[in-house]
PyMOL commands that place a pseudoatom at each C-alpha (Angstrom):
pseudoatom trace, name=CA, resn=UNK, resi=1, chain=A, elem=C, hetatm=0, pos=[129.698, 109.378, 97.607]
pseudoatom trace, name=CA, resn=UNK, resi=2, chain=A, elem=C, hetatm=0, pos=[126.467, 109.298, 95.337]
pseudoatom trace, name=CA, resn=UNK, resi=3, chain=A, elem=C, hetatm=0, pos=[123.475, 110.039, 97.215]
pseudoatom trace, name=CA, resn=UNK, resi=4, chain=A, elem=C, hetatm=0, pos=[121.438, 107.489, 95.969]
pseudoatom trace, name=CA, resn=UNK, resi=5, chain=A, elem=C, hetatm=0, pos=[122.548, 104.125, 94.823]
pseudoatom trace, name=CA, resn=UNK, resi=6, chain=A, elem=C, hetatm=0, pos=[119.856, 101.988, 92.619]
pseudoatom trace, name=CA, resn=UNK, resi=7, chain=A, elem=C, hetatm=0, pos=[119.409, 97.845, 92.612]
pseudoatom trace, name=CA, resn=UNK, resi=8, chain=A, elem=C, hetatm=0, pos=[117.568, 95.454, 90.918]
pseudoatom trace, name=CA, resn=UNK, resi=9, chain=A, elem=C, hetatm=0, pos=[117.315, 92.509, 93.051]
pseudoatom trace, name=CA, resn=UNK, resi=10, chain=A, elem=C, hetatm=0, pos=[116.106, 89.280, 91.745]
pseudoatom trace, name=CA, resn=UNK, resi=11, chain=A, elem=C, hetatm=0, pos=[114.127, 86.508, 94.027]
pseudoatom trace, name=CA, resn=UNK, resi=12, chain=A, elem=C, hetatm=0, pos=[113.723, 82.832, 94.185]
pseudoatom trace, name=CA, resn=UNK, resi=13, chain=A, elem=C, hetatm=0, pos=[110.247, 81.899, 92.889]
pseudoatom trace, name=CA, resn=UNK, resi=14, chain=A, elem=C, hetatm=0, pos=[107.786, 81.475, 95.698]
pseudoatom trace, name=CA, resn=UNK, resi=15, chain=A, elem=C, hetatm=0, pos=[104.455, 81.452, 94.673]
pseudoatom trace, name=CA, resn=UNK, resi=16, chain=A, elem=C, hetatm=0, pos=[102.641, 83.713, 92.055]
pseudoatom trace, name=CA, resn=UNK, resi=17, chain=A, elem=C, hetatm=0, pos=[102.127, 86.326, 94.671]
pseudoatom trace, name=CA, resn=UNK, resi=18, chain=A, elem=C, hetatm=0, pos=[105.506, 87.115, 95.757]
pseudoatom trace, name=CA, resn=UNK, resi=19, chain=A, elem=C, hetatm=0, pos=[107.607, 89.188, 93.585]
pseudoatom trace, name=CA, resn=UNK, resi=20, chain=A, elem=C, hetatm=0, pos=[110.301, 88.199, 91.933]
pseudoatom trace, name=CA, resn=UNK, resi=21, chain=A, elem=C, hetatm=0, pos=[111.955, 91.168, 90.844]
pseudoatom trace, name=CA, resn=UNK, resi=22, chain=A, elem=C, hetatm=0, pos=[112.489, 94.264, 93.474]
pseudoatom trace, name=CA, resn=UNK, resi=23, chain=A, elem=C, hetatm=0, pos=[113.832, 97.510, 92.194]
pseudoatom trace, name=CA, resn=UNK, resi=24, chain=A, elem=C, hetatm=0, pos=[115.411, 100.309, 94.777]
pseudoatom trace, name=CA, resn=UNK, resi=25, chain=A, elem=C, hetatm=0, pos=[115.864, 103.732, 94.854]
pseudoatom trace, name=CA, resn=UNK, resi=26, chain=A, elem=C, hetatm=0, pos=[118.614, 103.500, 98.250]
pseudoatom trace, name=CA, resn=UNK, resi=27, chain=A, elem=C, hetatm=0, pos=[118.972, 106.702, 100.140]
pseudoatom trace, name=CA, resn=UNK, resi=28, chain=A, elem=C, hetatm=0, pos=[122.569, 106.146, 100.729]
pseudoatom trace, name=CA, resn=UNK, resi=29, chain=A, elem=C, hetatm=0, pos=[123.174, 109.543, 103.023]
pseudoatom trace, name=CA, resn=UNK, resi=30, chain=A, elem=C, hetatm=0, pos=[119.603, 108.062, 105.336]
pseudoatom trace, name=CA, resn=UNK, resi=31, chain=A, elem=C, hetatm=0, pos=[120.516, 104.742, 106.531]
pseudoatom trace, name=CA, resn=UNK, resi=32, chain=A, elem=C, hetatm=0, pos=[120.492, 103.118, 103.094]
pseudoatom trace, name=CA, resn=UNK, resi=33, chain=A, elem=C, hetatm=0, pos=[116.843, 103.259, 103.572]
pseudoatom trace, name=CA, resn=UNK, resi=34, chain=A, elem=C, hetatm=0, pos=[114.683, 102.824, 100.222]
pseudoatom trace, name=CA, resn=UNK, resi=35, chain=A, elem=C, hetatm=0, pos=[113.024, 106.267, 98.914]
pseudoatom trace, name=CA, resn=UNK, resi=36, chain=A, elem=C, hetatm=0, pos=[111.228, 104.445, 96.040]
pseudoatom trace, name=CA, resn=UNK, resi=37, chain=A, elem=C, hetatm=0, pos=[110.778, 100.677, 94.891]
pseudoatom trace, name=CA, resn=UNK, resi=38, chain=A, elem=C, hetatm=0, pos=[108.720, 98.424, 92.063]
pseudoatom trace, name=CA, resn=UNK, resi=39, chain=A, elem=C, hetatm=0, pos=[108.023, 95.070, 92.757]
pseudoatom trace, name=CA, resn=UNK, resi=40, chain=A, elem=C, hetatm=0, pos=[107.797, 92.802, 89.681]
pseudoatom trace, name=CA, resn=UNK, resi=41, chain=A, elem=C, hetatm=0, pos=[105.319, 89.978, 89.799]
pseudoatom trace, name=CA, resn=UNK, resi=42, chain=A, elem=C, hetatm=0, pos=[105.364, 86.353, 87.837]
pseudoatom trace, name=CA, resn=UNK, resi=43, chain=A, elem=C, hetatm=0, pos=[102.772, 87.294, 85.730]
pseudoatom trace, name=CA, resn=UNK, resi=44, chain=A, elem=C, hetatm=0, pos=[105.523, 91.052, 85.089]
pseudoatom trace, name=CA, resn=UNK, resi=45, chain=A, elem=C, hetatm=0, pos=[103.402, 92.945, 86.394]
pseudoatom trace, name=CA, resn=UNK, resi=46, chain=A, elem=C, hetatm=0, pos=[104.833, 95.593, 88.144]
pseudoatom trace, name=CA, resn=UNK, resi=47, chain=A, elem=C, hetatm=0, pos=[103.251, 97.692, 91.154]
pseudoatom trace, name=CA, resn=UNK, resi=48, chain=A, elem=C, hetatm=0, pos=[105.425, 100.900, 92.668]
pseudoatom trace, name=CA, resn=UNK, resi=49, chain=A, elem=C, hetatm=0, pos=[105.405, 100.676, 96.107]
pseudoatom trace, name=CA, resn=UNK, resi=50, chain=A, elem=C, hetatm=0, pos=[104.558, 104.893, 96.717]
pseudoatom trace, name=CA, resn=UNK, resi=51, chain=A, elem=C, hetatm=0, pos=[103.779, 104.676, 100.185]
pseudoatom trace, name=CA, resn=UNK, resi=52, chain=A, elem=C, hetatm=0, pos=[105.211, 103.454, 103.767]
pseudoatom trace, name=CA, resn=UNK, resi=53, chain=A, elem=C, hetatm=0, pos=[104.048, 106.645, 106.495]
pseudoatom trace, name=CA, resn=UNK, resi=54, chain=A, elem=C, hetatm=0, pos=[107.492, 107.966, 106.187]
pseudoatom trace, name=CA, resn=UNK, resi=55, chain=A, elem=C, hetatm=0, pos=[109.812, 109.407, 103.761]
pseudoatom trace, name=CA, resn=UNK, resi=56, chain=A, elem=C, hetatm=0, pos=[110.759, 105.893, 102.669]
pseudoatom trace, name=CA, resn=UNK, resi=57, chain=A, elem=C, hetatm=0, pos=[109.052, 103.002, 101.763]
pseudoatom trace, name=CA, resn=UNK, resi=58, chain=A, elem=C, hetatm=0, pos=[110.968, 100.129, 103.252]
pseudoatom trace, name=CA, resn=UNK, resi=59, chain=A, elem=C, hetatm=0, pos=[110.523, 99.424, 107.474]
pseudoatom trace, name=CA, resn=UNK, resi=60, chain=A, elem=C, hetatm=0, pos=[114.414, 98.670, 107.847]
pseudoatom trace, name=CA, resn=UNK, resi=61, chain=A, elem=C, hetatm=0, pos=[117.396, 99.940, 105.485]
pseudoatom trace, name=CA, resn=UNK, resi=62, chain=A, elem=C, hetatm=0, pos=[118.356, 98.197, 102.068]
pseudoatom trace, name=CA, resn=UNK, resi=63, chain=A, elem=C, hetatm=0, pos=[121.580, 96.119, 102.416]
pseudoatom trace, name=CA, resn=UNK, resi=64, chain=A, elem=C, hetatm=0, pos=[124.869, 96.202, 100.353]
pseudoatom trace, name=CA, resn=UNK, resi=65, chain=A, elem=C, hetatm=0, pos=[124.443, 94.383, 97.051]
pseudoatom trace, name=CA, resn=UNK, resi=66, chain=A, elem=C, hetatm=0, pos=[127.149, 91.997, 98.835]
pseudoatom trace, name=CA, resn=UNK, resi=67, chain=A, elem=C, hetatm=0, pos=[125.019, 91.609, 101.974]
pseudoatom trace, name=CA, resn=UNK, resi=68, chain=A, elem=C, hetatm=0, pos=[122.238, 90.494, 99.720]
pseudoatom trace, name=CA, resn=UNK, resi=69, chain=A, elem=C, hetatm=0, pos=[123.776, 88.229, 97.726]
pseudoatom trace, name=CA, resn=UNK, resi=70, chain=A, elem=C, hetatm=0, pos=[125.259, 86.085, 101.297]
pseudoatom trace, name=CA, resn=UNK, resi=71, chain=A, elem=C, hetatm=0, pos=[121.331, 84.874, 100.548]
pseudoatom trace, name=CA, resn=UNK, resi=72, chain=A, elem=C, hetatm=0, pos=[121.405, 82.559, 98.028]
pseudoatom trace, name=CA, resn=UNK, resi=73, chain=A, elem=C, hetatm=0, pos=[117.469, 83.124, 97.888]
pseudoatom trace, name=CA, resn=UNK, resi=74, chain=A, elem=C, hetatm=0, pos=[118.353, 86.523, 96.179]
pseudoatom trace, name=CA, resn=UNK, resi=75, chain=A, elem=C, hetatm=0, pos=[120.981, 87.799, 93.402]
pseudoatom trace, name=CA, resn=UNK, resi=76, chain=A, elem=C, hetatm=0, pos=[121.456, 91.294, 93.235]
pseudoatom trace, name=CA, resn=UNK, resi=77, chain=A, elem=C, hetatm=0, pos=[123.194, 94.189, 91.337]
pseudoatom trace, name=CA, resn=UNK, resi=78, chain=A, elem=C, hetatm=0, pos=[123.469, 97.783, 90.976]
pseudoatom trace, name=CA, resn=UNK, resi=79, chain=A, elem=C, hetatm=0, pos=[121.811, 99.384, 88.472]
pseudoatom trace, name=CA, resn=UNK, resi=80, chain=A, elem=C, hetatm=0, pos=[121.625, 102.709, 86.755]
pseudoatom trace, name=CA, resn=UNK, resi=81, chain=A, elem=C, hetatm=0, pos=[119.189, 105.400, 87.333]
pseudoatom trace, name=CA, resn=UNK, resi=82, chain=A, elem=C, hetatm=0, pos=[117.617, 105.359, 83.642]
pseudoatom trace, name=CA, resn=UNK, resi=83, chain=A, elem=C, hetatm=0, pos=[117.230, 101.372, 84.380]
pseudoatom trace, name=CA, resn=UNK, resi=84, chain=A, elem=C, hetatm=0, pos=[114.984, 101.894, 87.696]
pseudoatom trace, name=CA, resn=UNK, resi=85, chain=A, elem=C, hetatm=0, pos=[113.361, 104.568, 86.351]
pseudoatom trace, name=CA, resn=UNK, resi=86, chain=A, elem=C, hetatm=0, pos=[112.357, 102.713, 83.665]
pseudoatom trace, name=CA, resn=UNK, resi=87, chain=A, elem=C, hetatm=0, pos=[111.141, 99.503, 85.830]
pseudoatom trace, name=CA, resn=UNK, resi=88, chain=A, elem=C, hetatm=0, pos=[109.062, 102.273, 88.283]
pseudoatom trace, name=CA, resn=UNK, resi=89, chain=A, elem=C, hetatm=0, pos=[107.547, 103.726, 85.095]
pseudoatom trace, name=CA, resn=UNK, resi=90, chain=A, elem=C, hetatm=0, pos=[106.698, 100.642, 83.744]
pseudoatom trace, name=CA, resn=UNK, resi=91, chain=A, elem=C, hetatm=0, pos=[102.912, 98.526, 83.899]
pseudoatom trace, name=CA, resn=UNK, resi=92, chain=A, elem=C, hetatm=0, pos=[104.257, 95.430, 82.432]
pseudoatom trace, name=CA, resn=UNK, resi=93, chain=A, elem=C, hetatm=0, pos=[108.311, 94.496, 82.993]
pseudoatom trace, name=CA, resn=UNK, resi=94, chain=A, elem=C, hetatm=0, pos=[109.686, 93.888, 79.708]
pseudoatom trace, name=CA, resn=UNK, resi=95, chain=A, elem=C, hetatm=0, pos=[113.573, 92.884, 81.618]
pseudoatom trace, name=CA, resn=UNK, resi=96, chain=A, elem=C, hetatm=0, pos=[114.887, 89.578, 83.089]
pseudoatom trace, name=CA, resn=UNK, resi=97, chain=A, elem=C, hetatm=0, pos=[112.766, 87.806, 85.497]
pseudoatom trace, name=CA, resn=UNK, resi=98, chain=A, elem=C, hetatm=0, pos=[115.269, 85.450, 87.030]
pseudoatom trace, name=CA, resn=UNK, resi=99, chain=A, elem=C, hetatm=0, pos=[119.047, 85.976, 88.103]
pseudoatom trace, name=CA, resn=UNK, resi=100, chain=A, elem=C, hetatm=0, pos=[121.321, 86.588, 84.806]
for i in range(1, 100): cmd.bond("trace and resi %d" % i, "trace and resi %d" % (i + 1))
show_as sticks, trace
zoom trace
């Protein structure tokens, strides 16, 4: 098993403050909890989340791609590592801002 498994998960338009893009970085050997994660805005901006208190930065762990897609609020996928890394790099999201 890989240690760390990556996602891009996409979410139903809210409002322009919401994001609609979420990138992870799971811990899969931790409780599938999230080590790193971008949130893409409307507007593509994109803002790392860097900090939670812990070692992660999500409160509960990251479901299965499956698990998230039983919401049909959100369409997810796994990713590679060169595609997060790009998205947590990144100050403007040039990539997909709804589900494919």
């Amino acid at each position: 098993m890989e240690r760390f498994e990556y996602i891009r998960c996409f979410w139903k338009y809210i409002d322009n403050e919401t994001p609609v893009v979420l990138f992870y970085e799971v811990d899969c050997l931790n409780e599938r909890y999230a080590v790193r994660m971008t949130e893409i805005f409307p507007d593509r901006s994109a803002e790392p989340v860097t900090e939670f208190g812990f070692d992660f930065v999500t409160d509960a762990p990251v479901p299965s791609v499956d698990e998230i897609n039983e919401n049909e609020e959100f369409f997810a996928e796994v990713i590679s590592k060169e595609v997060f890394e790009a998205a947590y790099a990144c100050q403007e999201y040039p990539g997909p801002l709804s589900r494919p």
